[in-house]
Biopython code that builds the backbone (N, CA, C, O; Angstrom):
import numpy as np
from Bio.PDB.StructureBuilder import StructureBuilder

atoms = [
    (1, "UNK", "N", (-2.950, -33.162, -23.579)),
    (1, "UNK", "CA", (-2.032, -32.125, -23.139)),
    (1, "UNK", "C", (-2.361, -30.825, -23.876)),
    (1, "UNK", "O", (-2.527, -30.890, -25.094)),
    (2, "UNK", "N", (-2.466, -29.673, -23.258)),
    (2, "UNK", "CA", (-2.216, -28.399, -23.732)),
    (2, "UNK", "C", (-1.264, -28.185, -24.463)),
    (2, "UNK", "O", (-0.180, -28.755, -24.342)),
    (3, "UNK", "N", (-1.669, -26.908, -25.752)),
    (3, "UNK", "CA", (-0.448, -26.402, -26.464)),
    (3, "UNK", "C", (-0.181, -25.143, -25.203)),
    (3, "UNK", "O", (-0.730, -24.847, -24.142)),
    (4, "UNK", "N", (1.033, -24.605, -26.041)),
    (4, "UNK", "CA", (1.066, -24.095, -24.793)),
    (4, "UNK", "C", (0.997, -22.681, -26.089)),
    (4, "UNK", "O", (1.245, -22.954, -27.264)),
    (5, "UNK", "N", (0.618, -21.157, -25.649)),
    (5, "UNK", "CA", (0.385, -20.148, -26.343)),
    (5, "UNK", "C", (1.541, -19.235, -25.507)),
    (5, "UNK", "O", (1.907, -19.225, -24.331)),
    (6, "UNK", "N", (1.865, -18.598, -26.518)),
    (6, "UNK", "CA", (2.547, -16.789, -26.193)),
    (6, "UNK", "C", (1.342, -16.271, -25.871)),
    (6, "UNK", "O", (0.196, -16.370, -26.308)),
    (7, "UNK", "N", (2.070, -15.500, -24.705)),
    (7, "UNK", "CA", (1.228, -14.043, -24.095)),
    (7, "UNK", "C", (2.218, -13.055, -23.896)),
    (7, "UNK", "O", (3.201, -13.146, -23.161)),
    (8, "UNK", "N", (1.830, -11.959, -24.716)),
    (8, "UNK", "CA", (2.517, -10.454, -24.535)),
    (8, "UNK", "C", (2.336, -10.249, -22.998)),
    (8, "UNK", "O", (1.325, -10.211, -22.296)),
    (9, "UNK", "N", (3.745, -10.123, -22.700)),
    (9, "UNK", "CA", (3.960, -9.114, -21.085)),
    (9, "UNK", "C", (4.622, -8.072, -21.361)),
    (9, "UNK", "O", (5.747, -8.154, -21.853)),
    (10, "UNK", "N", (4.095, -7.037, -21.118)),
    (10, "UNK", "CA", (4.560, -5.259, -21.632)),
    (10, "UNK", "C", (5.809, -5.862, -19.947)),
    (10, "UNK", "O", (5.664, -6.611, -18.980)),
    (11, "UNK", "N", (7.138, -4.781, -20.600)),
    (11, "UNK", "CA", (7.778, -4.702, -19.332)),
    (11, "UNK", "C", (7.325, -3.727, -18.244)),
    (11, "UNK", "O", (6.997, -2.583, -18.561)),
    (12, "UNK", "N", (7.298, -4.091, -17.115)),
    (12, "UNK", "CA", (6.892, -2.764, -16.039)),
    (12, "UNK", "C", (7.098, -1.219, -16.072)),
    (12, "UNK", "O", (8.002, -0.689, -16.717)),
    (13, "UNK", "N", (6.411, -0.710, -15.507)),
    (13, "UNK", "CA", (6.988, 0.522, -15.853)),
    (13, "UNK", "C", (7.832, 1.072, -14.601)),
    (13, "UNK", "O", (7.651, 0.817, -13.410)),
    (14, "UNK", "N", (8.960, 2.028, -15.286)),
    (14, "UNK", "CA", (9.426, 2.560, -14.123)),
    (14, "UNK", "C", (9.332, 3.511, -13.634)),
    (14, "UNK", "O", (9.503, 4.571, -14.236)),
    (15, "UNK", "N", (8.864, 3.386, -11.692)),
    (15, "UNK", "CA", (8.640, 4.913, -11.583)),
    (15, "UNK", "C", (9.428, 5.983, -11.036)),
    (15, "UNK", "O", (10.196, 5.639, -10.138)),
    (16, "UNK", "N", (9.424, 7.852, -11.532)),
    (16, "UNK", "CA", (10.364, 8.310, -11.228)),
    (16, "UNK", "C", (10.924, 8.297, -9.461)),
    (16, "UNK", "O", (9.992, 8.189, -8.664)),
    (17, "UNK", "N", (12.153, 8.385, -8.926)),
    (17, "UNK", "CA", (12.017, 8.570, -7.510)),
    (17, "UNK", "C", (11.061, 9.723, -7.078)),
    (17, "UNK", "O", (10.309, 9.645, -6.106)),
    (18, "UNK", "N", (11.190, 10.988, -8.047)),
    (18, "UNK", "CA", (10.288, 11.925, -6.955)),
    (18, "UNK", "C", (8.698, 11.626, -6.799)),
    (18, "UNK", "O", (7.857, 12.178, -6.089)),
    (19, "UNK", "N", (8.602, 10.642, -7.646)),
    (19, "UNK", "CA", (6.642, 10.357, -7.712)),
    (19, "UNK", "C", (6.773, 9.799, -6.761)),
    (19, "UNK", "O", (5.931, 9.979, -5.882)),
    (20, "UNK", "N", (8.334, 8.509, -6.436)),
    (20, "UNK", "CA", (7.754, 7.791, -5.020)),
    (20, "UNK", "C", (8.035, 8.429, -3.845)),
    (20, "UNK", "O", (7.570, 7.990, -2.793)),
    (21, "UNK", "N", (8.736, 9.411, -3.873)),
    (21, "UNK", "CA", (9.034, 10.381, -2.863)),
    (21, "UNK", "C", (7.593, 11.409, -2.294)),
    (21, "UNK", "O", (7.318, 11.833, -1.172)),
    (22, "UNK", "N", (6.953, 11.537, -3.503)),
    (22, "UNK", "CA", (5.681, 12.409, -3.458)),
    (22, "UNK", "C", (4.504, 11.578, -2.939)),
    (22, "UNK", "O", (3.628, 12.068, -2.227)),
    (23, "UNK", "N", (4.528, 10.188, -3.363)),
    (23, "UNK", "CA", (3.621, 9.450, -2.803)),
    (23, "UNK", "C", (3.967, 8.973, -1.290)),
    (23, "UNK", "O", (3.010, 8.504, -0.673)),
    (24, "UNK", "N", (4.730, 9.010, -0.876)),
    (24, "UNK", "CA", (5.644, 8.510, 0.121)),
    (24, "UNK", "C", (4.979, 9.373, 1.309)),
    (24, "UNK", "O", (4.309, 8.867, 2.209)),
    (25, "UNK", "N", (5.340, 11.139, 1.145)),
    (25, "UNK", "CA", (5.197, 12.046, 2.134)),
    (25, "UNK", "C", (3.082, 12.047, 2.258)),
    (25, "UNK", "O", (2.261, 11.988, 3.173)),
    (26, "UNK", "N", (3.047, 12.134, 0.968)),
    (26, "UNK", "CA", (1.482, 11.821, 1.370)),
    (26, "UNK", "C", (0.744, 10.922, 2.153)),
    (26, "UNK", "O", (0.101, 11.162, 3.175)),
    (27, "UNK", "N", (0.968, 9.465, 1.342)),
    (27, "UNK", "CA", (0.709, 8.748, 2.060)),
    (27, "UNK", "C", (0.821, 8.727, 3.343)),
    (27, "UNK", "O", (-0.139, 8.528, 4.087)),
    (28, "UNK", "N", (1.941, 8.919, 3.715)),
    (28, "UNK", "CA", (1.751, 8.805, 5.643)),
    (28, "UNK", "C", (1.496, 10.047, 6.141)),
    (28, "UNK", "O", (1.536, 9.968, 7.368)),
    (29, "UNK", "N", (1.141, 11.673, 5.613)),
    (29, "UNK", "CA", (0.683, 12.054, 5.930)),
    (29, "UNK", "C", (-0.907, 11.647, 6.323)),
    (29, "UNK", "O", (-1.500, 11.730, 7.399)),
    (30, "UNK", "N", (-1.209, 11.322, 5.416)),
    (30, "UNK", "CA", (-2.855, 10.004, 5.701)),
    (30, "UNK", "C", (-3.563, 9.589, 6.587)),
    (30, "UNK", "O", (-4.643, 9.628, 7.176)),
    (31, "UNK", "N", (-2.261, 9.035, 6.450)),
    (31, "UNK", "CA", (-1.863, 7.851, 7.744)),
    (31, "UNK", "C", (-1.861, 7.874, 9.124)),
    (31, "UNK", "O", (-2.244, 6.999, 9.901)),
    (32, "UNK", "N", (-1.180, 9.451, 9.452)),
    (32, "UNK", "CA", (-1.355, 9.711, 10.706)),
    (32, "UNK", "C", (-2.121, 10.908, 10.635)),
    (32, "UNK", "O", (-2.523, 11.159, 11.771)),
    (33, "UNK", "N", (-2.580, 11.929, 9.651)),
    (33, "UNK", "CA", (-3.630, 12.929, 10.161)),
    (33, "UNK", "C", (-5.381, 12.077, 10.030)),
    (33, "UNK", "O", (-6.392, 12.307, 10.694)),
    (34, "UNK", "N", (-5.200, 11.271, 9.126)),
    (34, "UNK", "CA", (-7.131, 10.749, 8.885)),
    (34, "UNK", "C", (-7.116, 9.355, 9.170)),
    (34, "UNK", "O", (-8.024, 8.954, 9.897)),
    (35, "UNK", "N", (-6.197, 8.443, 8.714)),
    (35, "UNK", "CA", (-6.935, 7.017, 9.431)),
    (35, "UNK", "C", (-6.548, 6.881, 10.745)),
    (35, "UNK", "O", (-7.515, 6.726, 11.490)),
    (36, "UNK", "N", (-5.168, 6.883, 11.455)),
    (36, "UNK", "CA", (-4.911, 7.008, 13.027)),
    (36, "UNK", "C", (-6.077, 7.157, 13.768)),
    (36, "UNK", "O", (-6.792, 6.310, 14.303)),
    (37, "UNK", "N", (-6.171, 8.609, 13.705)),
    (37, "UNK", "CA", (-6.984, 8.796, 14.803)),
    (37, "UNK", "C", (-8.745, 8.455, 14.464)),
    (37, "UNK", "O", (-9.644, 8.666, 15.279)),
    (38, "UNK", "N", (-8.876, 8.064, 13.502)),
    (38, "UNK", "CA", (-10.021, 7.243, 13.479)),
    (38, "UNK", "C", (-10.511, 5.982, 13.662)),
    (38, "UNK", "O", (-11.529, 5.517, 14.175)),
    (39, "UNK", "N", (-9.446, 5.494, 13.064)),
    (39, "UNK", "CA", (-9.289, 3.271, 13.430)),
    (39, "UNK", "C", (-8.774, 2.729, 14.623)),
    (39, "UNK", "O", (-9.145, 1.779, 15.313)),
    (40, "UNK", "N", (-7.581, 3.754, 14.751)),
    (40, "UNK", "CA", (-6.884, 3.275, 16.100)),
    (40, "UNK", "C", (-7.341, 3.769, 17.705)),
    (40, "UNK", "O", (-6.924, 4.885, 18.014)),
    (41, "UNK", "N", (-7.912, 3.258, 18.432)),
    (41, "UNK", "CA", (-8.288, 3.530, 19.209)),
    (41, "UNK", "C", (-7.671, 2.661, 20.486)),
    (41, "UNK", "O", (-7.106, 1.588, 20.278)),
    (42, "UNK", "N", (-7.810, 3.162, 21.706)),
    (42, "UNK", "CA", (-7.145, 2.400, 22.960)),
    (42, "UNK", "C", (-7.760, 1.024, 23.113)),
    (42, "UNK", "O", (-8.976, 1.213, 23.127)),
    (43, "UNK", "N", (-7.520, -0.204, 23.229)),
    (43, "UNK", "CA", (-8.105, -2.049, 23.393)),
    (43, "UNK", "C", (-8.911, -1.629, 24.532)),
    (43, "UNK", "O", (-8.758, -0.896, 25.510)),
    (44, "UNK", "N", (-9.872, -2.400, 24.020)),
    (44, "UNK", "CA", (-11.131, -2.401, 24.589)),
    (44, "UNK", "C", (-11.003, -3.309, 26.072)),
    (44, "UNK", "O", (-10.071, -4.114, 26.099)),
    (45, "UNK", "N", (-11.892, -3.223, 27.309)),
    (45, "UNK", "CA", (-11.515, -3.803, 28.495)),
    (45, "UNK", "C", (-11.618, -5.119, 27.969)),
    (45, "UNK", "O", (-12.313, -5.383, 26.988)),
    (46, "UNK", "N", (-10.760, -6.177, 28.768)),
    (46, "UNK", "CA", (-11.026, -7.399, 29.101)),
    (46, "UNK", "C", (-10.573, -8.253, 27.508)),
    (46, "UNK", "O", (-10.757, -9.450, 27.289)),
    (47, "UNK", "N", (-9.998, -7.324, 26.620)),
    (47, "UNK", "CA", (-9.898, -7.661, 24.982)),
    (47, "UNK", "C", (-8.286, -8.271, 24.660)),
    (47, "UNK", "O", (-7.350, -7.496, 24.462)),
    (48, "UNK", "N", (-8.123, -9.809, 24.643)),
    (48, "UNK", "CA", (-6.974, -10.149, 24.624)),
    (48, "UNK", "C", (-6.275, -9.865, 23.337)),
    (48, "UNK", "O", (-5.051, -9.761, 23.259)),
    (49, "UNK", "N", (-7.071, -9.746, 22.363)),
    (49, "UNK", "CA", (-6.665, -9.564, 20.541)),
    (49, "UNK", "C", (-7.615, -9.185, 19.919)),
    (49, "UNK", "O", (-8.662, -9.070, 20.556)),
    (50, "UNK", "N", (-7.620, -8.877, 18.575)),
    (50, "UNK", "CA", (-8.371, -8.268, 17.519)),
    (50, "UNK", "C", (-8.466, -6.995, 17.559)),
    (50, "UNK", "O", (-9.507, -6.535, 17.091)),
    (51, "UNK", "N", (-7.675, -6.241, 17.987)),
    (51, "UNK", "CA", (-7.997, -4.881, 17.849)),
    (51, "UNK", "C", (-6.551, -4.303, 17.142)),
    (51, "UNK", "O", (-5.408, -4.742, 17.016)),
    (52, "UNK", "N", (-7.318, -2.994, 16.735)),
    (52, "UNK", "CA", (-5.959, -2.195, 15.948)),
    (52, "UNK", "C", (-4.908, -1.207, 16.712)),
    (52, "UNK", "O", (-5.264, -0.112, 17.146)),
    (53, "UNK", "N", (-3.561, -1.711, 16.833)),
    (53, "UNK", "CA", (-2.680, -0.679, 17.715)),
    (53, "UNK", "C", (-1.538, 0.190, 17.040)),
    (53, "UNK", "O", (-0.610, 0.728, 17.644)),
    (54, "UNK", "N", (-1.809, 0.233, 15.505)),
    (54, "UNK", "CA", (-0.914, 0.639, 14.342)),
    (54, "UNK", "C", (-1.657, 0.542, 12.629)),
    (54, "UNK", "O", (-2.301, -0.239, 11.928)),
    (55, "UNK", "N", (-1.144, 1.696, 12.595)),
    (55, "UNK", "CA", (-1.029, 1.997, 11.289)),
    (55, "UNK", "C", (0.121, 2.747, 10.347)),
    (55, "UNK", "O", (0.532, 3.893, 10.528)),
    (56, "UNK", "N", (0.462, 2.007, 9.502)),
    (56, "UNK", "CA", (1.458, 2.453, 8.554)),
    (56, "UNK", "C", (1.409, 2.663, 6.686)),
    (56, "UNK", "O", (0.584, 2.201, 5.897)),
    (57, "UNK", "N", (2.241, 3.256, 6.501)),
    (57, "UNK", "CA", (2.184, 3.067, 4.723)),
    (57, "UNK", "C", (3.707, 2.098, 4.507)),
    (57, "UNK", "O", (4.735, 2.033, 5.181)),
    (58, "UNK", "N", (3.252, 1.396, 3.189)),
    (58, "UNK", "CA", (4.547, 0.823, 2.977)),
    (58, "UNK", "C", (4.418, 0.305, 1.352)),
    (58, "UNK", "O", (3.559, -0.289, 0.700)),
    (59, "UNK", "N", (5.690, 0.844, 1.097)),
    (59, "UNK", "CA", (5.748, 0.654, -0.842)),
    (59, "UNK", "C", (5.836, -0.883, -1.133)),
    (59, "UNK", "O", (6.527, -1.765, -0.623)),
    (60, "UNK", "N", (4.728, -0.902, -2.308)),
    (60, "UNK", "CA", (4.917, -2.501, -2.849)),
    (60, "UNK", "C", (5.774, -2.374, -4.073)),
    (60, "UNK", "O", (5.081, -2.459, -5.086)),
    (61, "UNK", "N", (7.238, -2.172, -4.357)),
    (61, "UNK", "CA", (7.808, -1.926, -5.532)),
    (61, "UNK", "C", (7.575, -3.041, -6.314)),
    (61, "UNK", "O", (8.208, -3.076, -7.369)),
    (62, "UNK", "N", (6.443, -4.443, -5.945)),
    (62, "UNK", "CA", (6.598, -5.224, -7.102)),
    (62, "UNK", "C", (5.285, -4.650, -7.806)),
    (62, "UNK", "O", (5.177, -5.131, -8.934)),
    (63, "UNK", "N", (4.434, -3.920, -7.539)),
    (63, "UNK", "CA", (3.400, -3.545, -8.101)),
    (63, "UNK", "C", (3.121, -2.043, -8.457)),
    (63, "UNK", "O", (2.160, -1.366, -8.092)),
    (64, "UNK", "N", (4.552, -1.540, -9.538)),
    (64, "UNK", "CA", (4.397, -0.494, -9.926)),
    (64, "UNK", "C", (3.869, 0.575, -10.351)),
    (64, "UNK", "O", (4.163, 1.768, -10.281)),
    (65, "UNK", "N", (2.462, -0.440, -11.124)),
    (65, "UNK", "CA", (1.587, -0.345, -12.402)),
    (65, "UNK", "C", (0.204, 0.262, -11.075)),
    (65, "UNK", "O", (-0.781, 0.650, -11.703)),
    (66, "UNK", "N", (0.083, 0.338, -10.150)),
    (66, "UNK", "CA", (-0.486, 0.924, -9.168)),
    (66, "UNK", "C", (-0.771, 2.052, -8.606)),
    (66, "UNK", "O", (-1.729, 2.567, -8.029)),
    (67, "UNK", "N", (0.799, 2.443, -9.060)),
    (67, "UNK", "CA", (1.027, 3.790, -8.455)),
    (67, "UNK", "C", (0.569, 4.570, -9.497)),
    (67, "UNK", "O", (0.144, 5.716, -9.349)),
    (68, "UNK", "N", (0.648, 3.943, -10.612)),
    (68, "UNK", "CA", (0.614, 5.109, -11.897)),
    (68, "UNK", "C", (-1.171, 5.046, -12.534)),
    (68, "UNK", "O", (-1.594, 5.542, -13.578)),
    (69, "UNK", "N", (-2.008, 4.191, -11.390)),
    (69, "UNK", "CA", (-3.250, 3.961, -12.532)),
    (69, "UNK", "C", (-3.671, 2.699, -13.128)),
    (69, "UNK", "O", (-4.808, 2.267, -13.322)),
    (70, "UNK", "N", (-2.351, 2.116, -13.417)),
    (70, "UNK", "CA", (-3.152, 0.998, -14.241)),
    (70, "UNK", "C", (-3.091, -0.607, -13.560)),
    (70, "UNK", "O", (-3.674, -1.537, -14.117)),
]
sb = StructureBuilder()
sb.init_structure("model")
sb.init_model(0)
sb.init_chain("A")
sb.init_seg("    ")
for serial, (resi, resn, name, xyz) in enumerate(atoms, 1):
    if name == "N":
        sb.init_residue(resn, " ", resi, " ")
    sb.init_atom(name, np.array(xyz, "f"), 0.0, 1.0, " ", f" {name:<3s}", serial, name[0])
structure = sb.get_structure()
């Protein structure tokens, strides 16, 4: 059997609302001025699936440490 060891977990960090507010308006600015109209295109003839008909942004608040870099 294993011992079992401590491991330091720093607590998350928290981020301010206006950073996620700032990342927020960007991001889907993105979203719909540069990837849209590049990825998304009309389904191809005769194409029952695999193609892309959307794109969105969407916050992962469990992965804070993301937004900030680390």
């Amino acid at each position: 059997m294993r011992q079992k060891t401590w491991i330091y977990s720093p607590p998350k960090p928290k981020v301010p609302d206006a950073v996620k507010v700032e990342l927020e308006a960007k991001a889907t600015e993105l979203v719909i001025t540069v990837l849209k109209p590049e990825y998304v295109k009309p389904p191809p003839k005769n194409a029952k699936w695999n193609y892309i008909v959307d794109m969105f942004y969407k916050n992962m608040p469990e992965y804070p440490s993301a937004l900030l870099g680390g």
